[in-house]
N, CA, C and O atoms as a GROMACS GRO file, in nm:
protein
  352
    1UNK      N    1  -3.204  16.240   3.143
    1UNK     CA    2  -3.226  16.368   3.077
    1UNK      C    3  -3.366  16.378   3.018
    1UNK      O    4  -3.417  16.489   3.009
    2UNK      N    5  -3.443  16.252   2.970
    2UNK     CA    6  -3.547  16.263   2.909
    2UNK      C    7  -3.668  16.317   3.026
    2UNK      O    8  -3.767  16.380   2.989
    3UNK      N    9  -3.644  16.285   3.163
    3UNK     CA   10  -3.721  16.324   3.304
    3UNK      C   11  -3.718  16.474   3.290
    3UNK      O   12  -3.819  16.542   3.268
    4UNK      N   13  -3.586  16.526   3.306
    4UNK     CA   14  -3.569  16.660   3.303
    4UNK      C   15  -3.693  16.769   3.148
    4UNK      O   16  -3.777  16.857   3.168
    5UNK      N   17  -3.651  16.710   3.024
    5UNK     CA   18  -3.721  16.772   2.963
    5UNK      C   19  -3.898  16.718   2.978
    5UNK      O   20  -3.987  16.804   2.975
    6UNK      N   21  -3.918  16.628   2.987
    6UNK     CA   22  -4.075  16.630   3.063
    6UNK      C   23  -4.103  16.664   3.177
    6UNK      O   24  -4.222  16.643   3.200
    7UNK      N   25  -4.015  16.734   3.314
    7UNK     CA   26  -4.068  16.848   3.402
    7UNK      C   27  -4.061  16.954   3.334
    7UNK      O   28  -4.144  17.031   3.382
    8UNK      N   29  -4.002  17.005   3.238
    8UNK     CA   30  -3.966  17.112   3.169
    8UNK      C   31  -4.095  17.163   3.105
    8UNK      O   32  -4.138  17.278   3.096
    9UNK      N   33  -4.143  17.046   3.061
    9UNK     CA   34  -4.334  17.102   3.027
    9UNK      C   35  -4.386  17.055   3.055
    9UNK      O   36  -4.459  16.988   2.982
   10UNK      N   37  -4.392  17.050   3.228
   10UNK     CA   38  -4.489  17.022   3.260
   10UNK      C   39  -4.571  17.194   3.313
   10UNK      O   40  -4.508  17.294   3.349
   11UNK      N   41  -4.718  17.181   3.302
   11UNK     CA   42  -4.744  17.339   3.269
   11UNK      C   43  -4.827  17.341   3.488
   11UNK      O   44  -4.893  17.265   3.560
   12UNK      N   45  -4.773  17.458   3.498
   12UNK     CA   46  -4.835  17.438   3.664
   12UNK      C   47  -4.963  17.565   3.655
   12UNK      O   48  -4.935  17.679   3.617
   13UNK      N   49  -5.070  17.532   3.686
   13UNK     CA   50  -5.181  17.588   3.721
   13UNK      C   51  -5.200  17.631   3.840
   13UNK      O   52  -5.179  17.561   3.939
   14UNK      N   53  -5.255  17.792   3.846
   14UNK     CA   54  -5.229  17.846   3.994
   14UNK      C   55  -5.356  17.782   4.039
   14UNK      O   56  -5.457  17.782   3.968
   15UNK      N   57  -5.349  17.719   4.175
   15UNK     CA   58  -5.443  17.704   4.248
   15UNK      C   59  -5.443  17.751   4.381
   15UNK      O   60  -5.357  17.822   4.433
   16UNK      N   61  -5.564  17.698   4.440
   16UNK     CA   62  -5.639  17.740   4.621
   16UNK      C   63  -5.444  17.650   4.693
   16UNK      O   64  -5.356  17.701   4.762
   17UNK      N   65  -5.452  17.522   4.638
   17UNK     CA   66  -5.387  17.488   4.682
   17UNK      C   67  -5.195  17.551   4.722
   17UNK      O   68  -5.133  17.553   4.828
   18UNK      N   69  -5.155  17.595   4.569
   18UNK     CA   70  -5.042  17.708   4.545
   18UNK      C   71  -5.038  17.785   4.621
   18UNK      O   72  -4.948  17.812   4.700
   19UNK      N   73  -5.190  17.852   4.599
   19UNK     CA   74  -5.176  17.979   4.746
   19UNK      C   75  -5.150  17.947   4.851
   19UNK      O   76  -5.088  18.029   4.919
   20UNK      N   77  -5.186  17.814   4.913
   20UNK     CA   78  -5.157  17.796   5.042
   20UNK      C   79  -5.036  17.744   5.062
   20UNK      O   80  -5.012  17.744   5.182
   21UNK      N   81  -4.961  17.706   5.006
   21UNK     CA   82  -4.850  17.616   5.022
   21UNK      C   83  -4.741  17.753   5.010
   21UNK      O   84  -4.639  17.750   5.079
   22UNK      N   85  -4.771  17.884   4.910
   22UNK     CA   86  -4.682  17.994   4.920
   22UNK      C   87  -4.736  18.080   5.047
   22UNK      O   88  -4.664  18.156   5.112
   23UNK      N   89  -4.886  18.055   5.075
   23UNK     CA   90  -4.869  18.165   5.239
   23UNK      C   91  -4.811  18.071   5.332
   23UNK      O   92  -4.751  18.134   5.419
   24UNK      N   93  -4.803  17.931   5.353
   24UNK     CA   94  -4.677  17.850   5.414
   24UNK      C   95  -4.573  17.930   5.423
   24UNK      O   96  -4.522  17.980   5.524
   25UNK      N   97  -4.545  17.940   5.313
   25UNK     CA   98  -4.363  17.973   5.276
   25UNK      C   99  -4.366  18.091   5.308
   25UNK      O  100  -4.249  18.127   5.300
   26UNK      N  101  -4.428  18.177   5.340
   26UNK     CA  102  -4.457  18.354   5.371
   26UNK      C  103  -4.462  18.342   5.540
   26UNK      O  104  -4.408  18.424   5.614
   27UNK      N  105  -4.519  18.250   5.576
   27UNK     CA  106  -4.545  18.286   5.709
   27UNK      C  107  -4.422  18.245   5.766
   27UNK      O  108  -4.370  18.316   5.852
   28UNK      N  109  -4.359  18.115   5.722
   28UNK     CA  110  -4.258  18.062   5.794
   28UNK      C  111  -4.103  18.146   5.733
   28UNK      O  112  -3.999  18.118   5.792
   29UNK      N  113  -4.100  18.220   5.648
   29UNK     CA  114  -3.978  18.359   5.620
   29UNK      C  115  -4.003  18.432   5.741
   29UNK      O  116  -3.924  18.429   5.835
   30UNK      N  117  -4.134  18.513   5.742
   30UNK     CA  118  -4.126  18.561   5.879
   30UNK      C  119  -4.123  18.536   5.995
   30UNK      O  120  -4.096  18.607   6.092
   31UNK      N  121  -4.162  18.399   5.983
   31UNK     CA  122  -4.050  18.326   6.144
   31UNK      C  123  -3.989  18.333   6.151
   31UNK      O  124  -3.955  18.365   6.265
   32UNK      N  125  -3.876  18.315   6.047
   32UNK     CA  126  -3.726  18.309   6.052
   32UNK      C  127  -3.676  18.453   6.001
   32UNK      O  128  -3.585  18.466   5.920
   33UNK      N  129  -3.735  18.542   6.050
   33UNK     CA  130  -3.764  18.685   6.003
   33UNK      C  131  -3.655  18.713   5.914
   33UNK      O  132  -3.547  18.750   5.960
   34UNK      N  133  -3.674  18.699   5.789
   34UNK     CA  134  -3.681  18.711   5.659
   34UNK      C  135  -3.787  18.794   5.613
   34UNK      O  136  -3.885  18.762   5.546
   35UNK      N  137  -3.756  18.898   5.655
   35UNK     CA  138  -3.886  18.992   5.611
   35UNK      C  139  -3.897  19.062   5.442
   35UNK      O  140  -3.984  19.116   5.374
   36UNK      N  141  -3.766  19.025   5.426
   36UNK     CA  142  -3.795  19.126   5.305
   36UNK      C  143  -3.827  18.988   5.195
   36UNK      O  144  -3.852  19.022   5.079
   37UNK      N  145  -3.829  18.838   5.226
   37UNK     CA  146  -3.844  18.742   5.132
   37UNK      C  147  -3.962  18.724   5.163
   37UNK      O  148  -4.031  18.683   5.070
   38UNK      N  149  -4.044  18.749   5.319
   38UNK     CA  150  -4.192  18.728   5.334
   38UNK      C  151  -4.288  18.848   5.262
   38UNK      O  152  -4.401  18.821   5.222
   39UNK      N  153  -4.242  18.955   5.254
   39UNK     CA  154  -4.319  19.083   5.200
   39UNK      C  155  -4.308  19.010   5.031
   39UNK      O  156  -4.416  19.004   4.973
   40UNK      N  157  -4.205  18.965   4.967
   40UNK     CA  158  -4.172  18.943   4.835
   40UNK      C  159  -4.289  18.836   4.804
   40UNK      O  160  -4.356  18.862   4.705
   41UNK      N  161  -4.326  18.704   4.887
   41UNK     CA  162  -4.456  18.596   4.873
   41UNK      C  163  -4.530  18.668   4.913
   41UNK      O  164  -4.633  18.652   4.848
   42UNK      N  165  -4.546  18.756   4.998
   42UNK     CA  166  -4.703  18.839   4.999
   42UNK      C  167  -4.745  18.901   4.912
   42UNK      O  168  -4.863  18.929   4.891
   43UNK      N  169  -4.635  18.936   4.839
   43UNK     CA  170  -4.697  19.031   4.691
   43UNK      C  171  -4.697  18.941   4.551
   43UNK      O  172  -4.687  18.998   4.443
   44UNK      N  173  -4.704  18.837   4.558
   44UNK     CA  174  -4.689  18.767   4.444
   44UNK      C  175  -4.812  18.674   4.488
   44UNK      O  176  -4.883  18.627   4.400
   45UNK      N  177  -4.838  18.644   4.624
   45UNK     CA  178  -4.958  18.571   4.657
   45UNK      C  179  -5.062  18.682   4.623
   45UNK      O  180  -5.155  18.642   4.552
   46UNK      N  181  -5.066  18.780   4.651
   46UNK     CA  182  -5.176  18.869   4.592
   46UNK      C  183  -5.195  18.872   4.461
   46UNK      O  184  -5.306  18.852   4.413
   47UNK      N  185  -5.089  18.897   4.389
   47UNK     CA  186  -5.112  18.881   4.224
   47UNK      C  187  -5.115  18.762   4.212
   47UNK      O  188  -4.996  18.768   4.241
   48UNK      N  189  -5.135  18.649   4.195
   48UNK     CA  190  -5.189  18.513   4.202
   48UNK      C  191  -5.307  18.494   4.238
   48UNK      O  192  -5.374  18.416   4.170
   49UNK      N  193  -5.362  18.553   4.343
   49UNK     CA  194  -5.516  18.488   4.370
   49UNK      C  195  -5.630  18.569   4.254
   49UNK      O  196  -5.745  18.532   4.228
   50UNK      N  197  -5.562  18.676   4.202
   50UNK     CA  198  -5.650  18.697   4.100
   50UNK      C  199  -5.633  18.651   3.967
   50UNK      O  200  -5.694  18.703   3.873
   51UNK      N  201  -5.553  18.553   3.954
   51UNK     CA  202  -5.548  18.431   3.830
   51UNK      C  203  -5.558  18.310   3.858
   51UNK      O  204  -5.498  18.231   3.785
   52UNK      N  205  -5.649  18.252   3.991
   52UNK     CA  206  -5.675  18.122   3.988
   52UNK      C  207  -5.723  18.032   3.859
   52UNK      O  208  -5.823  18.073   3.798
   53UNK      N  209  -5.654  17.908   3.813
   53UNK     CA  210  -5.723  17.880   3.704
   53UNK      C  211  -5.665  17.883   3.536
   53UNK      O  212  -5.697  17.818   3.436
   54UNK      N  213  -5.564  17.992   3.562
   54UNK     CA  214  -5.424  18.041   3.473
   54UNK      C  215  -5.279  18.011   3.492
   54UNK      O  216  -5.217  18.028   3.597
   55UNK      N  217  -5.234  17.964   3.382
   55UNK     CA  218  -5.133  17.869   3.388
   55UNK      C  219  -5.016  17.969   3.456
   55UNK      O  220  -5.010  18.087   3.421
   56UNK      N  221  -4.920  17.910   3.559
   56UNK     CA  222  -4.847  18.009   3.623
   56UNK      C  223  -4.767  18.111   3.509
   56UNK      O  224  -4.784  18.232   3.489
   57UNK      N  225  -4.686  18.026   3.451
   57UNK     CA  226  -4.613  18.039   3.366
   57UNK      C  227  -4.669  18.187   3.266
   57UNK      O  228  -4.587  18.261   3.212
   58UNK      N  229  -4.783  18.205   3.259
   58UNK     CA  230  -4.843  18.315   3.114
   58UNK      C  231  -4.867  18.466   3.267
   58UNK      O  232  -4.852  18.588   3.269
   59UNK      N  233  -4.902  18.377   3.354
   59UNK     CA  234  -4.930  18.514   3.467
   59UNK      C  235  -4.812  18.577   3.463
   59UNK      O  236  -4.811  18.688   3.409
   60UNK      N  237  -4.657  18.510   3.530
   60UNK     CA  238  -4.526  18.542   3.536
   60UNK      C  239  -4.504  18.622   3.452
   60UNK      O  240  -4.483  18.742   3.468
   61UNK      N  241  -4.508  18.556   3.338
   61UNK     CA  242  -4.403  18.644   3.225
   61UNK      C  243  -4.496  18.772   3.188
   61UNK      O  244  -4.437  18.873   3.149
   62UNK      N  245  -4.650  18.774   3.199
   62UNK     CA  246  -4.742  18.861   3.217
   62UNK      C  247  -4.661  19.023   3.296
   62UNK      O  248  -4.616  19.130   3.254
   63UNK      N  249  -4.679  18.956   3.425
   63UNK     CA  250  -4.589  19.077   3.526
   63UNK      C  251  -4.462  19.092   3.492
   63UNK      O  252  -4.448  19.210   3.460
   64UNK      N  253  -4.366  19.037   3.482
   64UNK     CA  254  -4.237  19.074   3.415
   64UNK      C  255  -4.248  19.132   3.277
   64UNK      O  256  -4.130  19.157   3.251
   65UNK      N  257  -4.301  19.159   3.200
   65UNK     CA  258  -4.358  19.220   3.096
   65UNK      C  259  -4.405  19.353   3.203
   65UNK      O  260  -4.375  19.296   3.308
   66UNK      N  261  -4.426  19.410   3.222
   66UNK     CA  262  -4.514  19.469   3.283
   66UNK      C  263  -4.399  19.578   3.396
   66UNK      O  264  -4.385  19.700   3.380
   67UNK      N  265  -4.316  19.479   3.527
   67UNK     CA  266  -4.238  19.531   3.549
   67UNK      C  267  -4.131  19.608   3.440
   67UNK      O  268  -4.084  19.721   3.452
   68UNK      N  269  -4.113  19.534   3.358
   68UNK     CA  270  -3.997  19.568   3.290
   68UNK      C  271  -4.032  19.712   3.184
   68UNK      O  272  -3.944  19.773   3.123
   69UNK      N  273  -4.184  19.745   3.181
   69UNK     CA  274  -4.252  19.868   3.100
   69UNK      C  275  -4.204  19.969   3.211
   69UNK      O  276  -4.173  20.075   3.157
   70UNK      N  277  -4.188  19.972   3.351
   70UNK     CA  278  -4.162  20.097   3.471
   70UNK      C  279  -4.326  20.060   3.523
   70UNK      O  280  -4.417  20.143   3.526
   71UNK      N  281  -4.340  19.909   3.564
   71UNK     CA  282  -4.458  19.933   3.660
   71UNK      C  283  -4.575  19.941   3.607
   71UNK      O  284  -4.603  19.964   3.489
   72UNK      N  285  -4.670  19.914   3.728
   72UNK     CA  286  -4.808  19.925   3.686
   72UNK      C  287  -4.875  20.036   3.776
   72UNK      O  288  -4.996  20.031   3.798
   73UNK      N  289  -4.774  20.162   3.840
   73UNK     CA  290  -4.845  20.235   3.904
   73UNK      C  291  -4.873  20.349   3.757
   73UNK      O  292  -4.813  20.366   3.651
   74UNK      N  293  -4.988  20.405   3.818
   74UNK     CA  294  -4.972  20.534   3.702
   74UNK      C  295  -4.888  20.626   3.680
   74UNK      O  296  -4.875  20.661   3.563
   75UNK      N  297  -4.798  20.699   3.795
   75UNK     CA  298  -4.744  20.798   3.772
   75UNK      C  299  -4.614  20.748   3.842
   75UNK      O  300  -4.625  20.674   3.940
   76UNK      N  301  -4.498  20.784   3.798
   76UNK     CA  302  -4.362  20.766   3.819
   76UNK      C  303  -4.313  20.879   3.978
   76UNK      O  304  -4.316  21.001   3.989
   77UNK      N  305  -4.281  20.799   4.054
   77UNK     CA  306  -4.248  20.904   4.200
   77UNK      C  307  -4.098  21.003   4.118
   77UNK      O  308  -4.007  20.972   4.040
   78UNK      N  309  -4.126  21.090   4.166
   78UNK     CA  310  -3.960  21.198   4.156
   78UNK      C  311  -3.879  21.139   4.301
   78UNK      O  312  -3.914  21.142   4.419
   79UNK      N  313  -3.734  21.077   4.222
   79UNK     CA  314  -3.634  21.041   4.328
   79UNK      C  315  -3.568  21.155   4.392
   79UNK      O  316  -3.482  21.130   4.476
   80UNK      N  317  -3.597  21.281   4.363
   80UNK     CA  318  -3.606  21.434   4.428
   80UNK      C  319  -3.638  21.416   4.563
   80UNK      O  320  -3.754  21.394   4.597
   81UNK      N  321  -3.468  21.428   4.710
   81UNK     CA  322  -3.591  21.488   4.806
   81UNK      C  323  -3.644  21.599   4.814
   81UNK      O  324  -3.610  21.660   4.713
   82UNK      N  325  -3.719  21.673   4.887
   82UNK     CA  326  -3.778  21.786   4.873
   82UNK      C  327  -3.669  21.882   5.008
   82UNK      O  328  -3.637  21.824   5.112
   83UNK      N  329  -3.634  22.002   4.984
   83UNK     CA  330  -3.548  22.082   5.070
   83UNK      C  331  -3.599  22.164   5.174
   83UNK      O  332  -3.685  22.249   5.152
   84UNK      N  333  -3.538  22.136   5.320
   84UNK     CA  334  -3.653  22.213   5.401
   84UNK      C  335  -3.633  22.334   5.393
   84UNK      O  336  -3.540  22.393   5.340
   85UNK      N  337  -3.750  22.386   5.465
   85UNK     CA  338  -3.804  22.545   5.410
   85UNK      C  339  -3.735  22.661   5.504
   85UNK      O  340  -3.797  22.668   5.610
   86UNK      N  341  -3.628  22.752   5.498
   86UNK     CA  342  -3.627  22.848   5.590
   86UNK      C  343  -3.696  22.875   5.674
   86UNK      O  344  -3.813  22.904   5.648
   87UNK      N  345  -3.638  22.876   5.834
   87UNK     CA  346  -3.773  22.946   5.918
   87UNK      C  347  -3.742  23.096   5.891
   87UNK      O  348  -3.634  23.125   5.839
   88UNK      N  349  -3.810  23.168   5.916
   88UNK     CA  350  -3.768  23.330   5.923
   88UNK      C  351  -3.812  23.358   6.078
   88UNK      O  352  -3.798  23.470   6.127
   0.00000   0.00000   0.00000
């Protein structure tokens, strides 16, 4: 048990290396076409390469903070479809 709580802090730093070992894991989902788990490492490998250097852990909870506000787009889509138009 004492192993367990010293992986527990141990602190992981995103690196060149991380990235590559998760576009691994991205490329080989879409071998095994797993597409919607390869699109999921493609978008988290993107938000990662712009915190090389930052402890994973503060990036994560960073974006989950963030998801959990409604996103980081600016404007909220209307779940409205739109109704087609009479021809005359």
């Amino acid at each position: 048990q004492a192993s367990d709580a010293a992986q527990a802090a141990v602190t992981v730093i995103i690196t060149e290396e991380l990235i590559s070992e998760l576009q691994t894991e991205m490329l080989q989902a879409a071998e095994d076409l797993e597409f919607e788990r390869a699109g999921i490492l493609r978008d988290r490998i993107g938000r990662l390469q712009q915190h090389i250097g930052e402890p994973l852990h503060m990036v994560e909870s960073k974006q989950k903070k963030v998801v959990e506000k409604g996103g980081r787009r600016g404007r909220q889509r209307s779940s409205k479809v739109p109704r087609p138009r009479k021809k005359n």
